[in-house]
ROMAR-366260 format. One record per residue (C-alpha): residue number from 1; residue in one letter; x, y, z. Coordinates in Angstrom, 1 decimal, always signed. Layout:
N
ATOM,NUM,A,X,Y,Z
...
//
This chain:
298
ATOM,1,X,-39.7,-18.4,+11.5
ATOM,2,X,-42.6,-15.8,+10.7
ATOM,3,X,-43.9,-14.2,+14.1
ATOM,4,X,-47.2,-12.5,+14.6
ATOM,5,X,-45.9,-9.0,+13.9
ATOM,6,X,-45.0,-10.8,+10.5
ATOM,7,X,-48.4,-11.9,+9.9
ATOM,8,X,-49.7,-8.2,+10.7
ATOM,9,X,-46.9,-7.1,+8.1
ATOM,10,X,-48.2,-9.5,+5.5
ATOM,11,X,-51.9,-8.4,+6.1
ATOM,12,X,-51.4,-4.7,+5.1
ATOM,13,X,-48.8,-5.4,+2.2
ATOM,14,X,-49.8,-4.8,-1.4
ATOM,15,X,-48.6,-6.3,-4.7
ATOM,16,X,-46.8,-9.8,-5.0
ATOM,17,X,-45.0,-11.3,-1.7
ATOM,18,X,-42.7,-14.1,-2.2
ATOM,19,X,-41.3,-16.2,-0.2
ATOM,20,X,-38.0,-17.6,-0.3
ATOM,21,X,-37.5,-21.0,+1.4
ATOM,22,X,-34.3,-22.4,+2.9
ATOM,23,X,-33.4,-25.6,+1.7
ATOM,24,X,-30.6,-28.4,+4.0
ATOM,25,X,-27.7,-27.2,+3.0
ATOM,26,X,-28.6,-23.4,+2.4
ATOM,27,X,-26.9,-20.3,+4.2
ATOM,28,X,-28.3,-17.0,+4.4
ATOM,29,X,-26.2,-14.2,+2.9
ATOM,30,X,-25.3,-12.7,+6.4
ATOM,31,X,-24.1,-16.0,+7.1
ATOM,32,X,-21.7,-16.5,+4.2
ATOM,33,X,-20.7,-12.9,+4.0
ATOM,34,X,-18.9,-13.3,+7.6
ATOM,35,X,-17.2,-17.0,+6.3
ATOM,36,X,-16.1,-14.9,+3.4
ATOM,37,X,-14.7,-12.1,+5.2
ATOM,38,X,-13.4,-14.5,+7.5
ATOM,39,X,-11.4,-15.9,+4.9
ATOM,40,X,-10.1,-13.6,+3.3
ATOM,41,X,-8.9,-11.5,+6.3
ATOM,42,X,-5.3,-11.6,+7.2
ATOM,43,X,-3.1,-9.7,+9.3
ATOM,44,X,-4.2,-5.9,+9.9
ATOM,45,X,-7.7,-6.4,+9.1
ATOM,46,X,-11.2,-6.9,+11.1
ATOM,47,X,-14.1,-7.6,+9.7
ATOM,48,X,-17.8,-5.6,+10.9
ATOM,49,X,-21.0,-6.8,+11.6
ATOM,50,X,-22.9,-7.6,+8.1
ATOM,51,X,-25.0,-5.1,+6.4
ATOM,52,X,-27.3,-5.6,+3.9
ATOM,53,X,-25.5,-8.8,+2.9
ATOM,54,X,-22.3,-6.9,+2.8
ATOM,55,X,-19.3,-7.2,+5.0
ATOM,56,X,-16.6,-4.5,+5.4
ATOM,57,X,-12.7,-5.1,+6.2
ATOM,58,X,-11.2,-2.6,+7.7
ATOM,59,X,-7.3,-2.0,+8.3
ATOM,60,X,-6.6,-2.1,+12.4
ATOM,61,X,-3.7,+0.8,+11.7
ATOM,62,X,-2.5,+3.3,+9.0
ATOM,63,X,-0.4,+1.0,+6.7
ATOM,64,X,+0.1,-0.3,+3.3
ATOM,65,X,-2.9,-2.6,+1.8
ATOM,66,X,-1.8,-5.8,+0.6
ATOM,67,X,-3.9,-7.6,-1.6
ATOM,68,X,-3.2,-11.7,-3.6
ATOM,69,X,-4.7,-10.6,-6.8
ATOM,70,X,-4.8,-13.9,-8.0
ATOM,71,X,-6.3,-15.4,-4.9
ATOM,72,X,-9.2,-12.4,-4.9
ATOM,73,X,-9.7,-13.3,-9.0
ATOM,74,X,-9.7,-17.2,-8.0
ATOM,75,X,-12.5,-16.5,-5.4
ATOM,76,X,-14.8,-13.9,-7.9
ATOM,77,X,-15.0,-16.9,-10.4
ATOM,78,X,-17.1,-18.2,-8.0
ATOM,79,X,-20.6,-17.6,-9.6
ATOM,80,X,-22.1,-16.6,-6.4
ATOM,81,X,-19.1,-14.7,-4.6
ATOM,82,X,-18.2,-10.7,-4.5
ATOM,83,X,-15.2,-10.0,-2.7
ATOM,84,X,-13.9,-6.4,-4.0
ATOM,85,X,-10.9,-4.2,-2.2
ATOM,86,X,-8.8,-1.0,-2.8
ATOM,87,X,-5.9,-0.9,-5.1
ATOM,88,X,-3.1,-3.4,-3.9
ATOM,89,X,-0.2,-1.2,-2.6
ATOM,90,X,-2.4,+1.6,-1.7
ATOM,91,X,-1.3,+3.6,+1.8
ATOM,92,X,-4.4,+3.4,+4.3
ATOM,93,X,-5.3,+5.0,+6.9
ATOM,94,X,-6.5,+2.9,+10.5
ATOM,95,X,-10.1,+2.4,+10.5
ATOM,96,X,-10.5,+2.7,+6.6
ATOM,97,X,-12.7,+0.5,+4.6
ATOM,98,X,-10.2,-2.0,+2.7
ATOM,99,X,-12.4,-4.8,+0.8
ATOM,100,X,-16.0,-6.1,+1.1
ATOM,101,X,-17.1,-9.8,+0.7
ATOM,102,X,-20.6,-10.8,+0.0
ATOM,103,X,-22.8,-13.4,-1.8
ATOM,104,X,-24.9,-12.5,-4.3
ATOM,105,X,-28.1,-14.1,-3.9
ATOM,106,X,-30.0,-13.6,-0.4
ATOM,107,X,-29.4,-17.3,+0.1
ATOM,108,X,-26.6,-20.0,-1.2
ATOM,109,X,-25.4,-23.2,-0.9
ATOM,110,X,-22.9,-24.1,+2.1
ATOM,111,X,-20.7,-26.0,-0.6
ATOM,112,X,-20.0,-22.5,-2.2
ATOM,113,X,-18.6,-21.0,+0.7
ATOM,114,X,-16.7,-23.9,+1.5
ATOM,115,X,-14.9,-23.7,-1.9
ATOM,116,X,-14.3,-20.1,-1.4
ATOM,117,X,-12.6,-20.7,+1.6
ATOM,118,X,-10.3,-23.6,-0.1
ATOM,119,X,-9.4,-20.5,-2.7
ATOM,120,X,-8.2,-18.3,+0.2
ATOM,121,X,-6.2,-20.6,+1.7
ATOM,122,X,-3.9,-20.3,-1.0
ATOM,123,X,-3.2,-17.0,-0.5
ATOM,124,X,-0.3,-16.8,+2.2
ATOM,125,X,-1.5,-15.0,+5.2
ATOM,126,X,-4.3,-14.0,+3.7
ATOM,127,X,-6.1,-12.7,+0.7
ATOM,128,X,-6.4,-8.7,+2.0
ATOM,129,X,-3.9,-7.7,+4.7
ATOM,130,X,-2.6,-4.2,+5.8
ATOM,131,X,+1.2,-4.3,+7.1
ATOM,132,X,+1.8,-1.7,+9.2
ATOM,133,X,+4.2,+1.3,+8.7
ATOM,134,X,+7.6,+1.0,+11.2
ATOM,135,X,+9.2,+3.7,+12.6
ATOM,136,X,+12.2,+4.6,+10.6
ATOM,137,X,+15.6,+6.8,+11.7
ATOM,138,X,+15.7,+9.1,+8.3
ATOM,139,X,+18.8,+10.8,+7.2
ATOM,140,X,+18.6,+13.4,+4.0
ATOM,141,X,+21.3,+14.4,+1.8
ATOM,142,X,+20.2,+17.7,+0.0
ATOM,143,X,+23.0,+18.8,-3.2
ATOM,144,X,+23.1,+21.9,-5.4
ATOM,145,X,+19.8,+23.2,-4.4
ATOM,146,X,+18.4,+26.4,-6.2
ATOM,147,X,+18.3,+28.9,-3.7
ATOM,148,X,+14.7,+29.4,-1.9
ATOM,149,X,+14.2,+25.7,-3.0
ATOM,150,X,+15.7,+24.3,+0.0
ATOM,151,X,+13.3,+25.6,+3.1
ATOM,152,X,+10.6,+24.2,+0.7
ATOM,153,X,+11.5,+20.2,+0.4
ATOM,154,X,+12.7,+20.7,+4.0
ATOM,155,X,+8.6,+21.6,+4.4
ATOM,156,X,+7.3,+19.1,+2.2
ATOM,157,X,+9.5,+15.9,+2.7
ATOM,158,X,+9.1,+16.6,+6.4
ATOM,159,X,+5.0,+16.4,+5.9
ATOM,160,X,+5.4,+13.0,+3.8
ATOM,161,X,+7.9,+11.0,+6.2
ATOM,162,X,+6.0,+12.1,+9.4
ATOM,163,X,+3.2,+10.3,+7.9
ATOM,164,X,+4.6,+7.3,+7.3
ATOM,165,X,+6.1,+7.4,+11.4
ATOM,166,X,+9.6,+8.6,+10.0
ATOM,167,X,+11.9,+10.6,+12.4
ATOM,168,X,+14.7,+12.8,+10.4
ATOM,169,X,+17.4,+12.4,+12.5
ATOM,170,X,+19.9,+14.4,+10.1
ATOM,171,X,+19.3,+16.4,+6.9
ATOM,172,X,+22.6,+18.4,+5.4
ATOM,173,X,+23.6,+20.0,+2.2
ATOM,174,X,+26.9,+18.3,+1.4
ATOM,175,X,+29.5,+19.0,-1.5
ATOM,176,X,+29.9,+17.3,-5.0
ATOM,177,X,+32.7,+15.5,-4.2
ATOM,178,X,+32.2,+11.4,-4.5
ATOM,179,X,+34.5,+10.7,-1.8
ATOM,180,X,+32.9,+13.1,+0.9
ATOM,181,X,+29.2,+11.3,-0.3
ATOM,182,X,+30.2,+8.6,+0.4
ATOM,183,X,+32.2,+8.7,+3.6
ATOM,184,X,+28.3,+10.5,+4.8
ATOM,185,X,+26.7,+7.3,+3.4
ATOM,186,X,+28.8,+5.2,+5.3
ATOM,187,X,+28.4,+7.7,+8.2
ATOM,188,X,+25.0,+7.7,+8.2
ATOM,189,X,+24.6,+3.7,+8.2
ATOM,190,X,+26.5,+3.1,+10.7
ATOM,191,X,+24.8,+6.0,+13.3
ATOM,192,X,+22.0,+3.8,+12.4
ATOM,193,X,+19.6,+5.5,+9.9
ATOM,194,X,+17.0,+2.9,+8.8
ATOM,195,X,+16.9,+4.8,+5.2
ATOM,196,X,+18.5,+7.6,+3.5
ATOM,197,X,+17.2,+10.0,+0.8
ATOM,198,X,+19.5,+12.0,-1.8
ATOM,199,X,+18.1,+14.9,-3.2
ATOM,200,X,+19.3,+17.1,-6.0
ATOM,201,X,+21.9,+16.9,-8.9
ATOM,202,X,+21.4,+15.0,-12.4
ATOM,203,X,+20.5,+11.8,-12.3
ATOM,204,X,+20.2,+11.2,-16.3
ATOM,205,X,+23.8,+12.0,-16.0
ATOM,206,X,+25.7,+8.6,-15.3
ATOM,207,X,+28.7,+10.9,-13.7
ATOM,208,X,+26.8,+12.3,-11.3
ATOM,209,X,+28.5,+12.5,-8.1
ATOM,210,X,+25.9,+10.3,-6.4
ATOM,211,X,+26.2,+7.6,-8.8
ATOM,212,X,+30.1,+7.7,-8.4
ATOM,213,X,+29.3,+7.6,-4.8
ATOM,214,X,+27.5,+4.5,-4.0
ATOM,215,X,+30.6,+1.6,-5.0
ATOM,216,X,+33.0,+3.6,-3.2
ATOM,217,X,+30.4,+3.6,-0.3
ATOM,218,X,+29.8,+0.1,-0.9
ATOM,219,X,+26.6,-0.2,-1.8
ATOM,220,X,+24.8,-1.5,-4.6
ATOM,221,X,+22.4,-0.3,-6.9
ATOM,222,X,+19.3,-1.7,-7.3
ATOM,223,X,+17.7,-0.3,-9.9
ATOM,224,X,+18.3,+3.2,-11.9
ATOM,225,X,+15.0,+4.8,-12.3
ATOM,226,X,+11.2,+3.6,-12.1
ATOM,227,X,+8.8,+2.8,-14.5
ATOM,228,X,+6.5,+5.7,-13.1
ATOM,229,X,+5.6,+9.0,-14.2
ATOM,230,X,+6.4,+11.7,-13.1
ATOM,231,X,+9.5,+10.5,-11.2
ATOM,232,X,+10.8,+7.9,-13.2
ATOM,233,X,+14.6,+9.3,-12.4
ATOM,234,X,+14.0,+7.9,-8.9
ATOM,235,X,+16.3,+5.2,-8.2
ATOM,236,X,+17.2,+2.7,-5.6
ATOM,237,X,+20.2,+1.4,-3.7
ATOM,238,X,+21.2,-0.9,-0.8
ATOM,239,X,+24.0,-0.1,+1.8
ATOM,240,X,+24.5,-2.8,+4.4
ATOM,241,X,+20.8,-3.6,+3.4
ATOM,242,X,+19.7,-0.1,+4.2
ATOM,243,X,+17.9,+1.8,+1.5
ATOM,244,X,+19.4,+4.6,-0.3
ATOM,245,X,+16.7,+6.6,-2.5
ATOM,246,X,+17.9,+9.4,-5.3
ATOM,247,X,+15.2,+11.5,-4.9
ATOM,248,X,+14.2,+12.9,-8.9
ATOM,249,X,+13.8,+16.9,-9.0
ATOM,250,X,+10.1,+16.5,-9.4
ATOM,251,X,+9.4,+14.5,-6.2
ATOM,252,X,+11.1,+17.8,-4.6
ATOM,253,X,+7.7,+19.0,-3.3
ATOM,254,X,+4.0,+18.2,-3.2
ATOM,255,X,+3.2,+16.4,-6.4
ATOM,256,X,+2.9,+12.6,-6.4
ATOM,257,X,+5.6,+11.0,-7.6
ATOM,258,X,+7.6,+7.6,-7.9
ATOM,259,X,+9.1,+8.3,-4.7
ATOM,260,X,+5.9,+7.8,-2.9
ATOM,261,X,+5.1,+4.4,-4.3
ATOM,262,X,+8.5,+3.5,-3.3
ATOM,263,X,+8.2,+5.2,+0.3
ATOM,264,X,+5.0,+3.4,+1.2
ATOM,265,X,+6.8,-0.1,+0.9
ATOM,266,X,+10.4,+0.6,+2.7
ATOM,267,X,+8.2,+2.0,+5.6
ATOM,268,X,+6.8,-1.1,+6.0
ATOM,269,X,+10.2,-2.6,+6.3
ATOM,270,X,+9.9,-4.3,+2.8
ATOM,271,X,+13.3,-4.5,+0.5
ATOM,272,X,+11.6,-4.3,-2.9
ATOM,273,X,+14.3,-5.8,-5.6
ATOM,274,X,+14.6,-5.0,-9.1
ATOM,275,X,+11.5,-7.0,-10.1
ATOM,276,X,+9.3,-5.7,-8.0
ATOM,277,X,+10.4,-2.9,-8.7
ATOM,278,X,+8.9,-3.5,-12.2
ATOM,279,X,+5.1,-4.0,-11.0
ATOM,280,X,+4.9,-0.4,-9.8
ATOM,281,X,+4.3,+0.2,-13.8
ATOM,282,X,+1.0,-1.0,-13.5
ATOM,283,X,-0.9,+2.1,-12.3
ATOM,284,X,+2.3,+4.3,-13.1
ATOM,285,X,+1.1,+7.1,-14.6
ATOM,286,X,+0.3,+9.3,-11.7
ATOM,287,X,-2.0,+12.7,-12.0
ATOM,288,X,-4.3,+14.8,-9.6
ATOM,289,X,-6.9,+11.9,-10.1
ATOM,290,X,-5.0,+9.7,-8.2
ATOM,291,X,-4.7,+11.9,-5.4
ATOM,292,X,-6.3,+9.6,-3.5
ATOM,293,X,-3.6,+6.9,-3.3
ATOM,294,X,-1.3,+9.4,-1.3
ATOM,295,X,-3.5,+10.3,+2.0
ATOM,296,X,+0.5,+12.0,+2.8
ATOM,297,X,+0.4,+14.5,+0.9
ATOM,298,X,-2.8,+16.1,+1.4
//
């Protein structure tokens, strides 16, 4: 509908004005951008108000962004349709821009959006969710460490876990002797730690002490070392279905490492297994430009 303060508008405009009439069956882009966002938002997420034809997603909480690739690439082969997010995986803080959806032109059929939302429906609880981090009981097993070293990855493993809503409820310097790690593990399972960390020692040596430690312990290694650098020594293990993380030399102190891929998932409660352990080699090789995806280090 063009008012009068349209038609004063018009009067005074120079160059070329065209006009761009809505056919049955048409929806404006503000329109379709909120049935997009509605669509694709799951658990964790809000949508805003439209601007400019754009909507914004943002996560409800600080959490881990979830994103079904395939349903997000299944909805952008939609000519028509821009839906675009952070990295999947990536640790976010509450309040933080996580995707956008839009249409492209001003104006577009109602039978695209419909077949949009058909896409997103196959993505299980949503095409871009954030799943909060859970407040863990931490317990840290520090070996062999080289002296001044130790009030240091106190400092800096302290700074990473606080983020994530972890409480370290015991952190000691044990001996090398298997049988002692293992009666700790045990210990420490059973006080009720929802994860434990070992740091220090060799872990490219198969004998090492913690390696000789987990079967007596009963648990069960999940995988030895991550396709990540640097911190590809990082391995994981399960006791009673608690976490046990070996903690390579290099995730020691403030550099991003393996260990804080893996950290953002187990605070989320999530049990990664050996394959999915495998995907964290997409995006693997870590430096300072990726700073960025670790908001708990800086």
């Amino acid at each position: 509908m063009i008012s009068r303060n349209d038609l004063q508008a018009l009067a005074t405009a120079q160059g070329e004005i065209h006009l761009l009439v809505m056919e049955p069956g048409d929806i404006h882009e503000a329109k379709a951008g909120r049935r997009l966002a509605a669509a694709i938002a799951g658990a964790g997420v809000r949508a805003e108000e439209p601007r400019q034809g754009r909507v914004r997603l943002v996560a409800e909480e600080r959490g881990l962004l979830a994103v079904d690739t395939q349903a997000l690439r299944a909805l952008n082969e939609l000519e028509g349709v821009a839906v675009y997010t952070r990295f999947n995986g990536q640790p976010v803080e509450a309040r933080q821009v996580v995707a956008e959806a839009k249409v492209v032109p001003l104006v577009v059929q109602e039978a695209l959006i419909e077949a949009a939302e058909v896409r997103a429906r196959q993505a299980k609880g949503g095409v871009v969710c954030v799943r909060p981090f859970r407040q863990h009981q931490i317990a840290i097993v520090v070996r062999a460490t080289r002296e001044g070293s130790g009030e240091r990855f106190r400092e800096s493993i302290s700074r990473r876990l606080n983020w994530y809503g972890g409480t370290i409820k015991a952190i000691e310097d044990v001996s090398e002797e298997p049988q002692m790690l293992a009666a700790l593990l045990r210990r420490y399972v059973e006080a009720g730690a929802d994860l434990i960390l070992i740091a220090g020692g060799s872990f490219s040596d198969p004998l090492d002490p913690a390696f000789l430690s987990l079967p007596l312990a009963g648990a069960r290694m999940e995988r030895n070392g991550l396709p990540v650098h640097p911190g590809s020594m990082t391995w994981l293990a399960y006791l009673k279905g608690i976490p046990i993380v070996g903690l390579a030399s290099c995730g020691w102190f403030s550099e991003s490492t393996a260990a804080d891929l893996l950290l953002a998932r187990l605070f989320t409660g999530e049990r990664p297994r050996r394959e999915d352990l495998a995907d964290l080699g997409v995006g693997g090789l870590l430096g300072p430009e990726q700073e960025f995806r670790f908001p708990g280090l800086r």
